[in-house]
DRENDORO-241759 format. One record per residue (C-alpha): residue in one letter; residue number from 1; x negated, y negated, z negated. Coordinates in steps of 0.2 Angstrom, whole numbers, plus 5000, padded with zeros to 4 digits. Layout:
N
+---+-----+------+------+------+
: r :   k :    x :    y :    z :
+---+-----+------+------+------+
: a : NUM :    X :    Y :    Z :
...
+---+-----+------+------+------+
END
This chain:
430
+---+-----+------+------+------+
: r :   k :    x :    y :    z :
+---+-----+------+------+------+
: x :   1 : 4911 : 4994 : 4908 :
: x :   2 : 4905 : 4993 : 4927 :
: x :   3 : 4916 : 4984 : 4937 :
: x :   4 : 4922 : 4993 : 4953 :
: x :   5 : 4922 : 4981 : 4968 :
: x :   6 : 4939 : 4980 : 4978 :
: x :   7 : 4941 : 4974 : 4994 :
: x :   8 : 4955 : 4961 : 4988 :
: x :   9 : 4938 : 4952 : 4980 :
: x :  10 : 4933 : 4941 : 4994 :
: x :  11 : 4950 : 4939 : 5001 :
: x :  12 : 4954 : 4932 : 4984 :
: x :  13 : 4944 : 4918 : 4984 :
: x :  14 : 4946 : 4914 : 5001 :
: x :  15 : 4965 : 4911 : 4996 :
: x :  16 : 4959 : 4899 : 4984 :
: x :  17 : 4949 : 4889 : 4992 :
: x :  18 : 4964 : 4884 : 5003 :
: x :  19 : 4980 : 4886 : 4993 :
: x :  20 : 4983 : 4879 : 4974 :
: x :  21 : 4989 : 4895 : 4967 :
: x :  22 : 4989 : 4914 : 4973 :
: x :  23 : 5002 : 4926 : 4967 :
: x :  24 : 4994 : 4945 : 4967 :
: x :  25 : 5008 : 4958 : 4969 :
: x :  26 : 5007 : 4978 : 4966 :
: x :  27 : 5012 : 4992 : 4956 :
: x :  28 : 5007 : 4993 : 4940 :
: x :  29 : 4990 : 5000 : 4936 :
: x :  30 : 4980 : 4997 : 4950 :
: x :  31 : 4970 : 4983 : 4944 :
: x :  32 : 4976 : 4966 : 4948 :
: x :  33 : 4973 : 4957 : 4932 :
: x :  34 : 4954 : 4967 : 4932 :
: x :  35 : 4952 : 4961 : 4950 :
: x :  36 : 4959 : 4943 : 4947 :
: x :  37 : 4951 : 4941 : 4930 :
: x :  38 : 4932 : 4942 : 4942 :
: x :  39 : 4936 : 4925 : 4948 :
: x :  40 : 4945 : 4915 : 4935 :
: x :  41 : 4940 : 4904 : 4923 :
: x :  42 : 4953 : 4906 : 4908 :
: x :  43 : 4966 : 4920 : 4906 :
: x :  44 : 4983 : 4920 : 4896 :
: x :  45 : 4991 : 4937 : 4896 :
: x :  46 : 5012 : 4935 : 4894 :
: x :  47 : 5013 : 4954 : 4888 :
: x :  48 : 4999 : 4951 : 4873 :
: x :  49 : 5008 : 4958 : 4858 :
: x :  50 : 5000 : 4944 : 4846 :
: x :  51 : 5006 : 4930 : 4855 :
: x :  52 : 5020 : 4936 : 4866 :
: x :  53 : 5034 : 4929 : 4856 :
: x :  54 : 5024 : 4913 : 4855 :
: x :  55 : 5020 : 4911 : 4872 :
: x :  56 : 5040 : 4917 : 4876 :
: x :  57 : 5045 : 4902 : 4865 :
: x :  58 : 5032 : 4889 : 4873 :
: x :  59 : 5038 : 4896 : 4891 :
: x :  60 : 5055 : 4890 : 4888 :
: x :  61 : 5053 : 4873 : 4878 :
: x :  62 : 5038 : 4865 : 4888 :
: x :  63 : 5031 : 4880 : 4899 :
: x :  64 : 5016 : 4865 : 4905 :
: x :  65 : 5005 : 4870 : 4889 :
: x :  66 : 5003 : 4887 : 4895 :
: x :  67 : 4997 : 4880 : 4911 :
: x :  68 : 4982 : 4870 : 4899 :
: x :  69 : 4966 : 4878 : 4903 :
: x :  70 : 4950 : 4879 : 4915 :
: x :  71 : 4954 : 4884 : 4933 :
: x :  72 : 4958 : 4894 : 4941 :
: x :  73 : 4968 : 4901 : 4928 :
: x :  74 : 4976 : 4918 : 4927 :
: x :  75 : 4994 : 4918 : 4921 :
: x :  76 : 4995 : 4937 : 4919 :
: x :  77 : 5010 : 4947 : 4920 :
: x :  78 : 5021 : 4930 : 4923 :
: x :  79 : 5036 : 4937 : 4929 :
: x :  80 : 5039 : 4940 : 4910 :
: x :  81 : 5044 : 4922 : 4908 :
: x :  82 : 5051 : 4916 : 4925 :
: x :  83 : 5051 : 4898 : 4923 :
: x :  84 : 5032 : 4895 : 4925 :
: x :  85 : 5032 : 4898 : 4945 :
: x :  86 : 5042 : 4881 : 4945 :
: x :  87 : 5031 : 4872 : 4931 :
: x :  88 : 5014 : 4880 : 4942 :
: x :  89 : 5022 : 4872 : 4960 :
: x :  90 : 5027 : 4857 : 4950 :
: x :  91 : 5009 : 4853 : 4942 :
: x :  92 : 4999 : 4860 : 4958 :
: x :  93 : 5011 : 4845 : 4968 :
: x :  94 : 5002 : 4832 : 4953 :
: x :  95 : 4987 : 4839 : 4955 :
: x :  96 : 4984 : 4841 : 4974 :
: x :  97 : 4967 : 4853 : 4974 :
: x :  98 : 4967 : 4871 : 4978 :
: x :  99 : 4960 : 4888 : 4966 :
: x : 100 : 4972 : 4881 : 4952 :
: x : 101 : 4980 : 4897 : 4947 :
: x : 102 : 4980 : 4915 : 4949 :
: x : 103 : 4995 : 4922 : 4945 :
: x : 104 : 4998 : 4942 : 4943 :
: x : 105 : 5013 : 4954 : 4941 :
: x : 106 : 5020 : 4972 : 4944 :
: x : 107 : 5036 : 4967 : 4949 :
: x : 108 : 5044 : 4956 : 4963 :
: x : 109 : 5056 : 4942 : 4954 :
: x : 110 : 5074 : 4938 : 4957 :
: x : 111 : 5073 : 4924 : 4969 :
: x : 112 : 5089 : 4916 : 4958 :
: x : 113 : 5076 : 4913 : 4943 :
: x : 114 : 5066 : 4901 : 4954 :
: x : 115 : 5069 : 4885 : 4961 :
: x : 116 : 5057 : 4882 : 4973 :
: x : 117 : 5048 : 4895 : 4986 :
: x : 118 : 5032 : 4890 : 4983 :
: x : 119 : 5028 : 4888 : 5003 :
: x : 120 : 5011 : 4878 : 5005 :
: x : 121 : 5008 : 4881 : 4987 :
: x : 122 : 5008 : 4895 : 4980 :
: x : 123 : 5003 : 4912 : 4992 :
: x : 124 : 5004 : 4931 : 4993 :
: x : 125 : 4993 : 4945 : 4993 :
: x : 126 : 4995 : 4961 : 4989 :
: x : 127 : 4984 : 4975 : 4980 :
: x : 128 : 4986 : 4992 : 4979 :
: x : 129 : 4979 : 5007 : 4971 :
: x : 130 : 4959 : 5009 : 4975 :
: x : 131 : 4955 : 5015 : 4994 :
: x : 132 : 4939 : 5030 : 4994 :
: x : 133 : 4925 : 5015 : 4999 :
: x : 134 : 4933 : 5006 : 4985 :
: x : 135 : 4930 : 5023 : 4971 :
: x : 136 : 4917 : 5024 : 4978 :
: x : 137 : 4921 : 5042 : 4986 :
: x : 138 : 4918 : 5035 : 5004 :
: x : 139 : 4902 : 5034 : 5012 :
: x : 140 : 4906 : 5017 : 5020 :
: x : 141 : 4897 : 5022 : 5034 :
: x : 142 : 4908 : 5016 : 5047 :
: x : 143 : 4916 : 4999 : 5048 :
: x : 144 : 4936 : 4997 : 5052 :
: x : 145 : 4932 : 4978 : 5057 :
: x : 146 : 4917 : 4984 : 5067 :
: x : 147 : 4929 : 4997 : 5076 :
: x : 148 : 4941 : 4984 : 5081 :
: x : 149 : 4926 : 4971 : 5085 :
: x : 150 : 4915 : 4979 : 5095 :
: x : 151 : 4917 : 4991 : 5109 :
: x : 152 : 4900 : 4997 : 5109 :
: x : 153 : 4900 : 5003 : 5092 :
: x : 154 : 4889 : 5018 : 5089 :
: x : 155 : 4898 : 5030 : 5077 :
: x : 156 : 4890 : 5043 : 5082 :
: x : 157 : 4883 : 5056 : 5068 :
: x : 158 : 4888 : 5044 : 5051 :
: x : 159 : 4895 : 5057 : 5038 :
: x : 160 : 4907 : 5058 : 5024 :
: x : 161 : 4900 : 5068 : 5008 :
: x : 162 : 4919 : 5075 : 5006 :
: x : 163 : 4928 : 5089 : 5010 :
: x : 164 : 4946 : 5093 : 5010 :
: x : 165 : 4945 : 5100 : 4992 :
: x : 166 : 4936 : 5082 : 4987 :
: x : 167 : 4951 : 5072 : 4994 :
: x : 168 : 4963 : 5084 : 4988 :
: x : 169 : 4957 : 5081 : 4971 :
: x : 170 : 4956 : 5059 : 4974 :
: x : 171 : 4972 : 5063 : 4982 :
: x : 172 : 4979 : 5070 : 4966 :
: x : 173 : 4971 : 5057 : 4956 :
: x : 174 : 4976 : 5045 : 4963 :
: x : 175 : 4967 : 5029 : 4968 :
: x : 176 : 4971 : 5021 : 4948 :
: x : 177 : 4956 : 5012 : 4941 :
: x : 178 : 4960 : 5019 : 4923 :
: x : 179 : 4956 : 5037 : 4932 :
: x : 180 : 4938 : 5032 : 4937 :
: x : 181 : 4931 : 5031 : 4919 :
: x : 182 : 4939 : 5046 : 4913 :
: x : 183 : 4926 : 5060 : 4909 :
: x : 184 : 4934 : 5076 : 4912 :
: x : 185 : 4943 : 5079 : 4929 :
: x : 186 : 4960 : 5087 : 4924 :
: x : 187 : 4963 : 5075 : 4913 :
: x : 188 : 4961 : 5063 : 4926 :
: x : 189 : 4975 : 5070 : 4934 :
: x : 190 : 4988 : 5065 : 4920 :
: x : 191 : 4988 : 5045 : 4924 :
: x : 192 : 4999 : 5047 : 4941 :
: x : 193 : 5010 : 5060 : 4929 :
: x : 194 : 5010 : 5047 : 4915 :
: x : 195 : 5014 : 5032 : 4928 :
: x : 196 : 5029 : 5041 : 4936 :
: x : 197 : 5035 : 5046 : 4919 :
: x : 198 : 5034 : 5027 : 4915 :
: x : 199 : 5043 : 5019 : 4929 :
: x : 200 : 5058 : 5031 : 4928 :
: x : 201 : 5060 : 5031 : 4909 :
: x : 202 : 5055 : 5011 : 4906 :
: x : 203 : 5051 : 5000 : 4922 :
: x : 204 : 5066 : 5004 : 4933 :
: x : 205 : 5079 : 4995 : 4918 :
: x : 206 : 5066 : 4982 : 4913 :
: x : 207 : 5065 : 4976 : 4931 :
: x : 208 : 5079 : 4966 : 4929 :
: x : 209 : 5089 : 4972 : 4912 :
: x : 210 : 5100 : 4985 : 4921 :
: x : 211 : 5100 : 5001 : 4912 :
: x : 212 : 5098 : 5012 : 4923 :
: x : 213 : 5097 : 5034 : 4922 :
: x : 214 : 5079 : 5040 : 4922 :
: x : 215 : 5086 : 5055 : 4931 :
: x : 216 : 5094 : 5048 : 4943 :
: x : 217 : 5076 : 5037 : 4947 :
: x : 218 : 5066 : 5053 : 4948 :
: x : 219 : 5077 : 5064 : 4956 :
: x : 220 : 5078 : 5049 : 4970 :
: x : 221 : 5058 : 5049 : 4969 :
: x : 222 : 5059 : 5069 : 4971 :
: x : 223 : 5067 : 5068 : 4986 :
: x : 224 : 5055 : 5055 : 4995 :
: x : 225 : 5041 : 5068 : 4988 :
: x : 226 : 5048 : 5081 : 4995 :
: x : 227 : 5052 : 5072 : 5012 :
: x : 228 : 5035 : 5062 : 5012 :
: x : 229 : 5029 : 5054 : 5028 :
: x : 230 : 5045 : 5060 : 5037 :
: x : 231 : 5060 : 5049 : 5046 :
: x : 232 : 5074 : 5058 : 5034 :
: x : 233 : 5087 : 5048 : 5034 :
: x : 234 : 5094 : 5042 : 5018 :
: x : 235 : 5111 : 5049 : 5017 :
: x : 236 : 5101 : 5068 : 5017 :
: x : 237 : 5090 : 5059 : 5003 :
: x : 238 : 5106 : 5057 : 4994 :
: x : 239 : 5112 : 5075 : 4998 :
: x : 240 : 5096 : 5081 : 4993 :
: x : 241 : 5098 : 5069 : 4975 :
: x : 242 : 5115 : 5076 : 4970 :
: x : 243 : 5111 : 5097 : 4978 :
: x : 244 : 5110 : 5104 : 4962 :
: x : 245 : 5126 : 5099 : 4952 :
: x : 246 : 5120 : 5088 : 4939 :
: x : 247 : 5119 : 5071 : 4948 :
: x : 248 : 5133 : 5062 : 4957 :
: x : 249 : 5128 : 5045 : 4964 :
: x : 250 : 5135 : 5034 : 4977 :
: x : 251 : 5127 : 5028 : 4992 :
: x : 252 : 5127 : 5010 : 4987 :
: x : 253 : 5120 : 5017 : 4967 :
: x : 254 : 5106 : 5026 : 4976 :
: x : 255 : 5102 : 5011 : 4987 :
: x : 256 : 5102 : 4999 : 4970 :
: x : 257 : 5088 : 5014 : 4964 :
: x : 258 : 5081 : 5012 : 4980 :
: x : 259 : 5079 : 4993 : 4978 :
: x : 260 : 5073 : 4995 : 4961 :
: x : 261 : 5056 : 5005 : 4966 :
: x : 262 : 5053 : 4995 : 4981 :
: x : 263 : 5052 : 4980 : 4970 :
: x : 264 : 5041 : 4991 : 4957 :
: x : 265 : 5028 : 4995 : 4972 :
: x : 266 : 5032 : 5012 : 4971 :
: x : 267 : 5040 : 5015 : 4987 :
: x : 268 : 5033 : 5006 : 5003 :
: x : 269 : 5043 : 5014 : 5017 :
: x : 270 : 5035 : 5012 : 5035 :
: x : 271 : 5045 : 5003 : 5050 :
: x : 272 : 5045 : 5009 : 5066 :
: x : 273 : 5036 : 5000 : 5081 :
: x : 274 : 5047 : 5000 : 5096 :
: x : 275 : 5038 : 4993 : 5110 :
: x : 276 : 5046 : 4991 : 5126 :
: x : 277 : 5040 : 5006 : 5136 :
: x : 278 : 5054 : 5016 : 5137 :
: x : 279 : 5072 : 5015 : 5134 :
: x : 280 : 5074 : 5009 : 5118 :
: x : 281 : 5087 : 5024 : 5115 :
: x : 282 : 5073 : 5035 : 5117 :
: x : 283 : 5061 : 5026 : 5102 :
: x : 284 : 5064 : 5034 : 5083 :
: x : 285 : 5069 : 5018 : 5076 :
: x : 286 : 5070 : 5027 : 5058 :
: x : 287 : 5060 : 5022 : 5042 :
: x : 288 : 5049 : 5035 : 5034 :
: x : 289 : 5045 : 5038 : 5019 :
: x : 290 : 5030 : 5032 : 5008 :
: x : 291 : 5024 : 5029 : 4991 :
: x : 292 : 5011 : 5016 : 4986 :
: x : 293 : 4995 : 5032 : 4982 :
: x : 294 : 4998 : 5049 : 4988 :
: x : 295 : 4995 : 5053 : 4969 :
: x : 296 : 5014 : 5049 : 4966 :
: x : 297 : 5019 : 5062 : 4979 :
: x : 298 : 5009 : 5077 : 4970 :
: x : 299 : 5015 : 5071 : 4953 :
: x : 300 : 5033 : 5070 : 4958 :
: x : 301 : 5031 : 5089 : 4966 :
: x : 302 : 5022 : 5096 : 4953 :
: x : 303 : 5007 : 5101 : 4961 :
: x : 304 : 4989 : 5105 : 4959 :
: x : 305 : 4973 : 5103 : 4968 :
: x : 306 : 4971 : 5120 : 4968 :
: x : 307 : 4991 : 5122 : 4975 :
: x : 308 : 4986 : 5110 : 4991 :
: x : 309 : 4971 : 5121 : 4993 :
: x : 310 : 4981 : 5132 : 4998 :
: x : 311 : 4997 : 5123 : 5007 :
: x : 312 : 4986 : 5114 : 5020 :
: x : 313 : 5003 : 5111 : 5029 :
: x : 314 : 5009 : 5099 : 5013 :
: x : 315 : 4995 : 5093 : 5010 :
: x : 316 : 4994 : 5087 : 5028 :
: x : 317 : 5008 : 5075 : 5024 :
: x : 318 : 5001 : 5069 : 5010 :
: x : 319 : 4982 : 5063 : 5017 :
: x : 320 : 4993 : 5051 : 5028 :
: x : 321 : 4999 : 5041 : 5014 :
: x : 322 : 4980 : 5043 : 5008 :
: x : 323 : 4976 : 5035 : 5025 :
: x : 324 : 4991 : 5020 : 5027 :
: x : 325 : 4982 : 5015 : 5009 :
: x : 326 : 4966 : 5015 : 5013 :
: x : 327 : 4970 : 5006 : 5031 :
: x : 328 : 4978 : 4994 : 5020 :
: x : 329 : 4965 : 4990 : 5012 :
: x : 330 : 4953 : 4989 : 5022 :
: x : 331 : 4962 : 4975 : 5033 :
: x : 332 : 4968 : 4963 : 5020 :
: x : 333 : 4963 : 4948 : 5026 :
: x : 334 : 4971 : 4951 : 5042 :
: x : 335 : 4988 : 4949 : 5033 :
: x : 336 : 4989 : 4967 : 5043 :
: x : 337 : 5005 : 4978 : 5044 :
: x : 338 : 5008 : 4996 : 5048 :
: x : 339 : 5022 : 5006 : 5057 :
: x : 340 : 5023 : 5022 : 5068 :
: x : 341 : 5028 : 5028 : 5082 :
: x : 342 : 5038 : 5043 : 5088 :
: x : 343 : 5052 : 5044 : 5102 :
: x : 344 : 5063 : 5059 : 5107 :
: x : 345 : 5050 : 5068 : 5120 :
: x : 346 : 5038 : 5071 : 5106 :
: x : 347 : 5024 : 5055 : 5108 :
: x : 348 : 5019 : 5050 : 5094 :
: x : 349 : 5005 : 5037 : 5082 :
: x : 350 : 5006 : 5042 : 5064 :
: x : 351 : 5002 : 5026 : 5063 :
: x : 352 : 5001 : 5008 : 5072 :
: x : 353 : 4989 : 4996 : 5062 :
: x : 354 : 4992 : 4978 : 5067 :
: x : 355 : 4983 : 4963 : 5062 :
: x : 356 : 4988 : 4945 : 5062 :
: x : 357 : 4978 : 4938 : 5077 :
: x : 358 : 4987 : 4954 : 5088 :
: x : 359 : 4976 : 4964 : 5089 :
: x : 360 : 4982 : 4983 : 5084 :
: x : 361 : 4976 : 5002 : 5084 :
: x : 362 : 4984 : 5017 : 5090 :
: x : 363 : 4978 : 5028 : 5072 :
: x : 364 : 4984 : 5048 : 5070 :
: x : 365 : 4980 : 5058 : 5056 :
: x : 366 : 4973 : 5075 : 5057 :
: x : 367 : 4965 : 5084 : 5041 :
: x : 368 : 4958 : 5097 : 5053 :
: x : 369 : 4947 : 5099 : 5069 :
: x : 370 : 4959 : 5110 : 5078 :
: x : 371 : 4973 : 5096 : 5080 :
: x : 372 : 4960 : 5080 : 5088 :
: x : 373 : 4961 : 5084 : 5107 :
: x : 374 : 4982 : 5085 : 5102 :
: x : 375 : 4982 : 5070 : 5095 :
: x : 376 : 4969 : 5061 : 5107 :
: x : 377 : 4985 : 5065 : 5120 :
: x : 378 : 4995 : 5055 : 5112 :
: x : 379 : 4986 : 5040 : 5110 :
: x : 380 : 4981 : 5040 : 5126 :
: x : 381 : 4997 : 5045 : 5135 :
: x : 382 : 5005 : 5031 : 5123 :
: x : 383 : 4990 : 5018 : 5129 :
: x : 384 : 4995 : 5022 : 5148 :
: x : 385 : 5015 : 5019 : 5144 :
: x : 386 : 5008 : 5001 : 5137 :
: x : 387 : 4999 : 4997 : 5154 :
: x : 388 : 5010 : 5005 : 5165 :
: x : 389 : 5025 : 4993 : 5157 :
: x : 390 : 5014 : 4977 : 5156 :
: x : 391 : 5014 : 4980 : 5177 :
: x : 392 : 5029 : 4975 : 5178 :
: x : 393 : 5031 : 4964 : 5164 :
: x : 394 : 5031 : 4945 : 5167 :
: x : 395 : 5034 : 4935 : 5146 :
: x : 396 : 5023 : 4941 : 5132 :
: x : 397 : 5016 : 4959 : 5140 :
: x : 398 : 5011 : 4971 : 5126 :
: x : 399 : 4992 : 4971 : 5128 :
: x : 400 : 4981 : 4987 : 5126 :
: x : 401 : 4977 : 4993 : 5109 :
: x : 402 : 4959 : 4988 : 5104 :
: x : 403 : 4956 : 5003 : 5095 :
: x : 404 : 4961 : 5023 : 5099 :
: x : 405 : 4958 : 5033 : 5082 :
: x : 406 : 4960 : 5050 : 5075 :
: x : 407 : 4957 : 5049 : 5053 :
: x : 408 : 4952 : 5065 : 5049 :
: x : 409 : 4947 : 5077 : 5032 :
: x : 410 : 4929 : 5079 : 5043 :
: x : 411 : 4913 : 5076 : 5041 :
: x : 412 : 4907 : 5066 : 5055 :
: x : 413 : 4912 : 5054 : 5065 :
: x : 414 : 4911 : 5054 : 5084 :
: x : 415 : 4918 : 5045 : 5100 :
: x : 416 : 4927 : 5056 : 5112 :
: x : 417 : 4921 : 5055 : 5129 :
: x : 418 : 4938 : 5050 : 5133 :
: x : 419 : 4934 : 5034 : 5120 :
: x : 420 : 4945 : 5040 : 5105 :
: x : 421 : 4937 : 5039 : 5089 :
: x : 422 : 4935 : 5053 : 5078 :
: x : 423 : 4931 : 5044 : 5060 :
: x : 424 : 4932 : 5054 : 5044 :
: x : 425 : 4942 : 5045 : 5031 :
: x : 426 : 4927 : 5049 : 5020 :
: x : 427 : 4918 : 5039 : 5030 :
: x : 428 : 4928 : 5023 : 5030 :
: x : 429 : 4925 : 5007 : 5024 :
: x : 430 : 4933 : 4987 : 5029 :
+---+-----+------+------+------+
END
C-alpha cells in the first residue's frame, strides 16, 4: 500500500535523535502508528487481539520484556497498560542513548497512573488528521516556512488545482488516512460518521472506566458543530444540550464530557491572544470552538457536500478549522501554537500562528475573493495597534508580525501591494 508522507516524518526523527523516547499523541485514526511505524525498528501493538491478554499479563509482572527489542521500538497504543511509561524512563535512565522508543496513543493518560513525568526523557508531539499537501490535494506550491523566512518571497501566479466544491468534499472527508484508499467517494464520507459514532458510543467510557451516556457526548459534540469556530460561551453550550427535554445535565457533568473529548483529541478549543494594545477589557478573551478535522463538524450536523455547496455561509466556518489543521501541521517543528483575536470594536485575526523562536502571523480566512481587502484591514489596522503600543513600551515590546496572510478557497496566490498575502489553502505546503 503507498505510504502517504506526513509532515510529522522528519520532525520525528529529529526528536529521536535528541530525546530517548517520543510519545505521539492524537485522535484515533489519523495515523500515528502508520507514521511512527516508517522509523522504527520493531513494533509491539498492546491492542493486538492474539496477544493482548498476554502482553496485559507481562505489563503487570515484569513490564521490561515488552521493552526487549530492536530500536527504536514502537510501543503502540501504550496507554492500554499504563505502567510501561515508568519501566521506559526507568531503562532509558540505564541506557543513556537517545531514538529508544516510540511510544503512540489516542488518549492522554491520567497523570496518577505514572510516577515520573518523563522531562528530558521522554517528549511530545502531536499528530493530527492529514493537512491537503499531506493527501496530496494541495499543490505545495507555496512554502509556510518560506512565508515566514523570506520577505522577498515571490508568490505571485502559483495555483491551487481546487475549488470550493474540492475542499468542500476533503472537508467532509475528513483528513483520515483510511479515507485516501477508499475507491468510491461517498463511501469515503462514512469514516468521519463511523469515528464520531465511535467516540460517543465506546471511547468516551473507555478513556478512564467511567460510563458515561453516548447522548449526552454527542449532543455536547452537536452543540460545538453547531457553534463551530465561534466564542459561545459554555453555559449556552449547555442550554443548547439540554433545549429539547430529553437531556438534563449539570455544568460540572458537561465540563467532565468536555474533559473527556479534549483528552480524546476530538475537541481543540482556540485561546485567545490578548496582546497589550488596548485595554484588556476591550480584548474577547473567550475560547472558541474547534474540532481536531472539520470532517467532525459535517458529520456531527449531518450534512453533505452537496448541502455546503449551497450554505457557503456554514461552510465558511468550517474551512477555518480546515485551515488551523493545516497550519498545524505545516509548523510542527516549531512547537507552534494558534489563537485569535477579536475585541469589542470589531478587529479581528481568525487566527494568530505562533512559533516557538517568536516569531508569529497575523492569518484570516476567507473562502471567497469578495471578503480579501476586509480582511486585509484588519491585519493591517491590528499590525499598526502593535507598533503604535511598542512606542511607548519599554520591557518585552510585542514585535511586528513577520507574516500578514489571508487563506482562501482561490486559485492563486498573490501579494497585495499593501504586503498581505493572498495564498489559497490549496496551495499550501510546510
Amino acid at each position: 500500500m503507498d505510504y502517504f508522507v506526513r509532515t510529522a516524518d522528519s520532525w520525528l526523527n529529529e526528536l529521536l535523535e535528541a530525546f530517548g523516547a517520543v510519545l505521539i499523541e492524537g485522535p484515533k485514526w489519523c495515523g500515528k502508528t502508520t507514521s511512527a511505524a516508517q522509523s522504527a525498528a520493531s513494533i509491539i501493538r498492546l491492542q493486538d487481539t492474539d496477544l493482548r491478554d498476554e502482553y496485559l499479563t507481562t505489563a503487570a509482572s515484569k513490564p521490561s520484556l515488552l521493552l526487549r527489542g530492536e530500536t527504536p521500538r514502537l510501543i503502540d497504543e501504550w496507554q492500554d497498560a499504563p505502567v510501561l511509561w515508568d519501566a521506559v524512563r526507568t531503562l532509558l535512565d540505564q541506557r543513556q542513548v537517545p531514538g529508544q522508543f516510540i511510544l503512540t496513543g489516542s488518549n492522554a493518560v491520567d497523570k496518577s497512573k505514572i510516577r515520573h513525568s518523563g522531562t528530558g526523557r521522554i517528549t511530545r508531539m502531536q499528530m493530527l488528521p492529514m493537512s491537503l499537501w499531506e493527501s496530496r490535494e494541495s499543490t505545495g506550491e507555496v512554502s509556510l516556512h518560506e512565508l515566514f523566512d523570506n520577505p522577498d518571497y515571490d508568490i505571485d501566479g502559483k495555483l491551487s488545482n481546487m475549488d470550493v466544491e474540492s475542499l468542500i468534499f476533503a472537508a467532509a472527508r475528513g483528513g483520515w488516512p483510511a479515507t485516501l484508499f477508499i475507491p468510491k467517494p461517498s463511501a469515503r464520507l462514512l469514516v468521519a460518521r463511523d469515528y464520531v459514532r465511535s467516540v460517543v458510543n465506546e471511547d468516551i467510557s473507555r478513556i478512564d472506566g467511567k460510563t458515561r451516556e453516548p447522548k449526552v457526548a454527542h449532543a455536547i459534540l452537536h452543540a460545538y458543530a453547531r457553534n463551530i469556530s465561534t466564542l459561545v460561551k459554555k453555559n449556552t453550550l449547555l442550554e443548547d444540550v439540554c433545549a429539547s427535554g430529553e437531556i438534563s445535565i449539570s455544568p460540572d457533568t458537561f465540563s467532565d464530557y468536555e474533559g473527556a473529548l479534549e483528552r480524546l483529541f476530538i475537541i481543540q478549543n482556540i485561546s485567545a491572544w490578548n496582546p497589550a494594545i488596548r485595554s484588556k477589557t476591550a480584548i474577547r478573551s473567550g475560547t472558541k470552538r474547534a474540532f481536531c478535522d472539520p470532517s467532525v463538524a459535517i458529520a456531527l450536523l449531518g450534512l453533505t457536500p452537496e448541502a455546503l455547496s449551497v450554505q457557503l455561509k456554514t461552510f465558511g466556518f468550517i474551512f477555518e478549522q480546515m485551515c488551523i489543521r493545516d497550519l498545524k501541521a505545516y509548523t510542527m517543528g516549531y512547537n507552534s501554537q494558534v489563537s485569535y483575536y477579536h475585541d469589542r470594536y470589531g478587529l479581528e485575526a481568525d487566527i494568530v500562528l505562533h512559533l516557538d523562536d517568536g516569531r508569529y502571523a497575523l492569518i484570516e480566512c476567507k473562502l471567497g475573493s469578495r471578503e480579501i481587502d476586509e480582511g486585509a484591514a484588519h491585519l493591517l489596522e491590528l499590525q499598526r495597534l502593535v507598533r503604535v503600543n511598542r512606542e511607548g513600551e519599554k520591557q518585552l515590546p510585542i514585535p511586528d508580525p513577520s507574516l500578514l496572510m489571508i487563506l482562501t478557497g482561490g486559485k492563486m496566490a498573490y501579494t497585495r501591494p499593501d504586503g498581505v498575502r493572498v495564498v489559497p489553502l490549496g496551495a499550501l505546503r510546510d
